[in-house]
C-alpha positions in Angstrom: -17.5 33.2 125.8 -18.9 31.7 128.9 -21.3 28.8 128.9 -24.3 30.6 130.1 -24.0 33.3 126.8 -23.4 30.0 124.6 -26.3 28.5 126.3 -28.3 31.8 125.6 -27.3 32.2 122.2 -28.6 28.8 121.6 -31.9 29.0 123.4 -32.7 31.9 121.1 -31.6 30.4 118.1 -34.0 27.6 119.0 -37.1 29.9 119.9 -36.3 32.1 116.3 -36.6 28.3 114.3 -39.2 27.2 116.0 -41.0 30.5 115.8 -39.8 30.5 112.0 -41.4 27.4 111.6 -44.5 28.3 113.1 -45.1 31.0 111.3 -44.1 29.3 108.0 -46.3 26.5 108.9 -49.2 29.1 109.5 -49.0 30.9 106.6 -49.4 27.7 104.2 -52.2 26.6 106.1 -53.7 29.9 105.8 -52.8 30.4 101.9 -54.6 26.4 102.0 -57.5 27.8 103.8 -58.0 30.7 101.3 -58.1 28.1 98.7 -60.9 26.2 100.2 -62.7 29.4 100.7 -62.5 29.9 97.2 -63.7 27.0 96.0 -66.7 27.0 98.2 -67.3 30.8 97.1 -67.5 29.6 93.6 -70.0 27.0 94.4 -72.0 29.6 96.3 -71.7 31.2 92.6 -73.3 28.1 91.1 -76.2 27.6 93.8 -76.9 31.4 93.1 -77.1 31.2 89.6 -79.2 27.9 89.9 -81.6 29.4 92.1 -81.8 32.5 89.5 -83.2 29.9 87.1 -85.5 28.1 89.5 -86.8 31.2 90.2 -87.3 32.0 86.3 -89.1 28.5 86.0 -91.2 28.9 88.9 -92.5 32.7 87.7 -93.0 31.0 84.2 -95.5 28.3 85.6 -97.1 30.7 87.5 -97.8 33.0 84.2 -98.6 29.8 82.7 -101.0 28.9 85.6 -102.7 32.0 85.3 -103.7 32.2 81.7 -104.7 28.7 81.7 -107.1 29.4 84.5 -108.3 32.2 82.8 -109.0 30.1 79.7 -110.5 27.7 81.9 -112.8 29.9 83.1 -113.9 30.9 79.4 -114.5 27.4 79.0 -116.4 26.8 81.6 -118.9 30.0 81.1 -119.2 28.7 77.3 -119.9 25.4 78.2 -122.5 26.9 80.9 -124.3 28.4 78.2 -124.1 25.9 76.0 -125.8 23.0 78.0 -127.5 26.1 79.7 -129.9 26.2 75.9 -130.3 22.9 75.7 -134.1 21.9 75.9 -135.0 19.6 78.8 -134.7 16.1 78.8 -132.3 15.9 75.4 -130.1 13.5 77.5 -127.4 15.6 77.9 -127.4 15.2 81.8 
């Protein structure tokens, strides 16, 4: 074989491992990357499921909010006729 076929061969070989490599060294950087993206989609999971409960909380206080304004509001029309009877001047100003 001539030089120039032996230098040719070789220069291929060269590009094939290097291209090898490349792609080798892409593919466990990609498998890595899926990883990550994994473990953040889980803790997306987590965030979501927290917020679920916030929201749970929050919609509780706000029932909780509403019926103790309502009974608030009861107390404040009995006490309104309460002192409302009371004779003038009994010192209950």
């Amino acid at each position: 074989m001539s030089n120039e076929i032996v230098t040719m061969l070789g220069v291929g070989a060269t590009l094939l491992a290097s291209g090898g490599s490349f792609a080798l060294f892409m593919f466990r950087q990609f498998v890595r990357l899926e990883g990550r993206m994994g473990g953040i989609e889980g803790r997306f999971d987590r965030l979501e499921s927290r917020f679920v409960r916030l929201e749970e909380k929050v919609d509780d206080l706000a029932r909780d909010h509403q019926s103790l304004a309502r009974e608030l509001s009861e107390f404040r029309g009995e006490m309104r006729g309460r002192l409302g009877d009371l004779p003038a001047g009994s010192g209950a100003a």
